[in-house]
C-alpha positions as CSV (number, residue, x, y, z in Angstrom):
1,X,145.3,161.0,117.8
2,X,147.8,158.6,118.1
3,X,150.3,157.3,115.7
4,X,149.5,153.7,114.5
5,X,153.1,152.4,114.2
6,X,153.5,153.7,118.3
7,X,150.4,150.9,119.7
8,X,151.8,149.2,122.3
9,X,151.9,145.6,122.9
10,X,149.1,143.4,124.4
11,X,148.8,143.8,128.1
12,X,150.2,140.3,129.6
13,X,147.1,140.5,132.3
14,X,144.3,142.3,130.2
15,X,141.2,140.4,129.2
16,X,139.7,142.5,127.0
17,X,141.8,146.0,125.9
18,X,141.0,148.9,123.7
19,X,143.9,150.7,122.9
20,X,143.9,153.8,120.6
21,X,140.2,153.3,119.6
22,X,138.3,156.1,117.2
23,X,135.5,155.9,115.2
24,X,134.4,158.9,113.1
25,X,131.7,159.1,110.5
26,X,132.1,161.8,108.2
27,X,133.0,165.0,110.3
28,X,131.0,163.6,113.7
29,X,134.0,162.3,116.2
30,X,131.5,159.1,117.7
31,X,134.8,157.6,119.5
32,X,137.9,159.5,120.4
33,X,141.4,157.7,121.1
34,X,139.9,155.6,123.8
35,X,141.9,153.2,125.9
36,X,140.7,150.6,128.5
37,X,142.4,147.7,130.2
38,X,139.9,145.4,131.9
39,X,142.2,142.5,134.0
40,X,141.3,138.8,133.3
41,X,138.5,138.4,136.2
42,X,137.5,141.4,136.6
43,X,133.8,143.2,135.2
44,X,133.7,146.7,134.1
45,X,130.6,149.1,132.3
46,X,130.3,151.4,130.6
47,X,127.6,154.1,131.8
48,X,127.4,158.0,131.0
49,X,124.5,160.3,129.6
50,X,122.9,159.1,125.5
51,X,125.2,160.6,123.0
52,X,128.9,159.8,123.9
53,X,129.5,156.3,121.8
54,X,128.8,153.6,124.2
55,X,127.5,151.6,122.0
56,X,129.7,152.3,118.7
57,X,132.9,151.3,121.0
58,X,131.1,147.9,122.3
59,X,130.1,147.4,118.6
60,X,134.0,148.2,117.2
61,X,135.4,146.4,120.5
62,X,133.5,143.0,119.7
63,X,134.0,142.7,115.3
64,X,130.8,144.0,114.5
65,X,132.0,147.6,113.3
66,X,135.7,148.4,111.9
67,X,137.7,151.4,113.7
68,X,138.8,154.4,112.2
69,X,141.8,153.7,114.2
70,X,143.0,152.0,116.8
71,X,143.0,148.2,118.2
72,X,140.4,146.5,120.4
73,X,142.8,142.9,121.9
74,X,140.6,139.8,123.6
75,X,143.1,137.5,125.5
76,X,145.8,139.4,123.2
77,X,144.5,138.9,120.0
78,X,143.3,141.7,117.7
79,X,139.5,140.9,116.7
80,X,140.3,142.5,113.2
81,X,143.4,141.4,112.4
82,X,142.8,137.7,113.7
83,X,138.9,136.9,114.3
């Protein structure tokens, strides 16, 4: 895990960037230091097998539930720190 005083700063191209972003719930790791760059007009997914926290980093990514750690960035902005 990665120290919170060492996130970088926005990415000058990104869209949409999750830097850092972990989301545990008591002992269960759901989301572990993940980091994801998608460029202003592009379109990524997210697809794997049930189980790996697709959902719980869309839901952290977008406001609607708050990080362990980490920052999720839309055009540059923070979504918790400046909604």
């Amino acid at each position: 895990m990665r120290d919170p005083s060492e996130t970088p700063p926005p990415s000058p191209t990104a869209a949409f960037e999750l830097v850092g972003l972990r989301k545990k719930f008591d002992e269960l790791v759901a989301v572990d230091d993940i980091d994801l760059a998608v460029p202003t007009g592009s379109f990524y997914g997210l697809v794997g097998p049930n189980g790996p926290g697709k959902p719980t980093a869309l839901s952290m990514a977008v406001g609607l539930l708050r990080p362990t750690a980490g920052t999720a960035r839309v055009q540059g902005i923070d979504v918790w720190t400046d909604p």
